[in-house]
C-alpha positions as CSV (number, residue, x, y, z in Angstrom):
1,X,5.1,159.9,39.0
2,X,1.8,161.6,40.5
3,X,-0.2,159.8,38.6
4,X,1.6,156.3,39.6
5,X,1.4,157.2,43.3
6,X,-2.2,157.9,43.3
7,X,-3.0,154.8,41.6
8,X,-0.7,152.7,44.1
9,X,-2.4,154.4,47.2
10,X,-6.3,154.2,45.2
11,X,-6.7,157.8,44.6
12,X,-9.3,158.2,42.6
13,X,-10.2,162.0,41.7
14,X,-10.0,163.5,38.0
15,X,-6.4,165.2,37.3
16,X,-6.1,167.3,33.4
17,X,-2.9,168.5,33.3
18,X,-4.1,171.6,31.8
19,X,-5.8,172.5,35.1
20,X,-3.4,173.9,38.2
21,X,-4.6,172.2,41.0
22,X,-5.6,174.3,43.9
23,X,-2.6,172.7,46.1
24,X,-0.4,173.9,48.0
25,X,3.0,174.4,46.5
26,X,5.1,173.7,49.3
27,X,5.1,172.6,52.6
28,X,3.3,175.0,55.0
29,X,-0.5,174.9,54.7
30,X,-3.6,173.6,56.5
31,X,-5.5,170.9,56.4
32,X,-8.4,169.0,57.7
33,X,-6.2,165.6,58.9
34,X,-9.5,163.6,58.0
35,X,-8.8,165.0,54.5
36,X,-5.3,163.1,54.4
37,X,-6.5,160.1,55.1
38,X,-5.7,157.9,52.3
39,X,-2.2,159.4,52.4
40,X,-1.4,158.9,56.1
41,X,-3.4,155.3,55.9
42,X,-0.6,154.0,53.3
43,X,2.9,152.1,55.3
44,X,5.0,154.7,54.3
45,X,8.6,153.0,54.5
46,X,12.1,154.7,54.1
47,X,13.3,153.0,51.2
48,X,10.5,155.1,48.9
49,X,12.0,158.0,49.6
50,X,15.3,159.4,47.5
51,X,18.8,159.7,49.7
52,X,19.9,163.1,49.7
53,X,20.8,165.2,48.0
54,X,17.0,165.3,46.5
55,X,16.5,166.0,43.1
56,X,14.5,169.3,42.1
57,X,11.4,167.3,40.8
58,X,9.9,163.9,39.8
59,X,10.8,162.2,43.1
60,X,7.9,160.6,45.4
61,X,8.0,163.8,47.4
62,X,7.2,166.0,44.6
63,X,4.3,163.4,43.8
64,X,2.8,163.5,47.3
65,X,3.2,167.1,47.4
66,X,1.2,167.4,43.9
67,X,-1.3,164.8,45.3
68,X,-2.7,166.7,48.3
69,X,-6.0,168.3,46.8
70,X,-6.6,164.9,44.9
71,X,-6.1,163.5,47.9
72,X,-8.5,165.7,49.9
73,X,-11.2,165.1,47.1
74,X,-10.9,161.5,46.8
75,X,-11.4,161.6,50.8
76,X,-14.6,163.6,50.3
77,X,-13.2,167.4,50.7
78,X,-12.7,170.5,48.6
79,X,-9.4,172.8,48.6
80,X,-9.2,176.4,48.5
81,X,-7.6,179.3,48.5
82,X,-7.7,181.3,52.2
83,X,-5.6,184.9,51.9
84,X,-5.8,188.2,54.2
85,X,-8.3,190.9,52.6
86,X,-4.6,192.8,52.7
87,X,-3.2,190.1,50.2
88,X,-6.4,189.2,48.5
89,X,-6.7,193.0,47.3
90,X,-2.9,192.7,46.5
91,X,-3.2,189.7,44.7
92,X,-6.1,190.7,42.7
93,X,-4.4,194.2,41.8
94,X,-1.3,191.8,40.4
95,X,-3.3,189.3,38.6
96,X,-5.5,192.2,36.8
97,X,-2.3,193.7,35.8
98,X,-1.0,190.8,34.4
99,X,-4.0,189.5,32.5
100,X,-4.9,193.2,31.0
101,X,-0.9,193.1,30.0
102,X,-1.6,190.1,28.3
103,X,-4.7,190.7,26.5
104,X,-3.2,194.4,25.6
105,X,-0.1,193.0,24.3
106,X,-1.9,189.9,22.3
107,X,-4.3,192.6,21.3
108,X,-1.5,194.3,19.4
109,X,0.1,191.6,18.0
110,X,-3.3,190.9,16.3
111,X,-3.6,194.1,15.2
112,X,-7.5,195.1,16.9
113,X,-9.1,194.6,20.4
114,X,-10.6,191.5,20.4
115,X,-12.7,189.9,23.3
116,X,-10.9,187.6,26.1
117,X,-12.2,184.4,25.3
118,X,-10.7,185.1,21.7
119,X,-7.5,186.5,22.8
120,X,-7.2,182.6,24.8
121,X,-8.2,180.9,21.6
122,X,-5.6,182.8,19.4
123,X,-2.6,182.6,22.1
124,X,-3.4,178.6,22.3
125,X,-3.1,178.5,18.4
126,X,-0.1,180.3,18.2
């Protein structure tokens, strides 16, 4: 559905769907409103939107919510993450826990330390 609202409102900007978008997953963030452009530009009417109750995905709101960074791009802007140096260390404390988990536990299935990058291949092949 992302894919078939960007094409009906000309949004042109590259989306894998093995890359997580730097988006905001939800609906509190901020934004340059020159970076919405093409979103606000298009005639939105009520009929595109679902009746309630609202399904939990694949509805035109989860699509515009998914589109906001490839809408940013395609209007000539970048999106980023912006945290507290309070959460940032938090957050980096987390994620370091969670990868060396990972790479300890992979690590052991395979039966020897073996490098990241290797750790990625062999988790993707299995």
């Amino acid at each position: 559905m992302t894919n078939e609202l960007a094409a009906k409102l000309g949004i042109r900007a590259p989306m894998d769907p093995l890359k997580e978008p730097v988006a905001p997953l939800g609906s509190e963030f901020w934004v340059r409103t020159d970076a919405m452009k093409t979103l606000f530009a298009h005639d939105w009417e009520y009929d595109e939107f679902p009746e309630e109750p609202v399904a939990i995905d694949a509805t035109v709101l989860h699509a515009i919510e998914r589109l906001y960074p490839f809408a940013a791009q395609a209007d000539g802007f970048y999106t980023g993450w912006l945290v507290s140096d309070s959460f940032g260390k938090i957050e980096m404390d987390n994620l370091t826990y969670m990868n060396a988990g990972l790479a300890k536990a992979e690590s052991e299935r395979i039966g020897r330390y073996v490098p990241f990058h290797e750790l990625v291949d062999a988790v993707k092949k299995s």
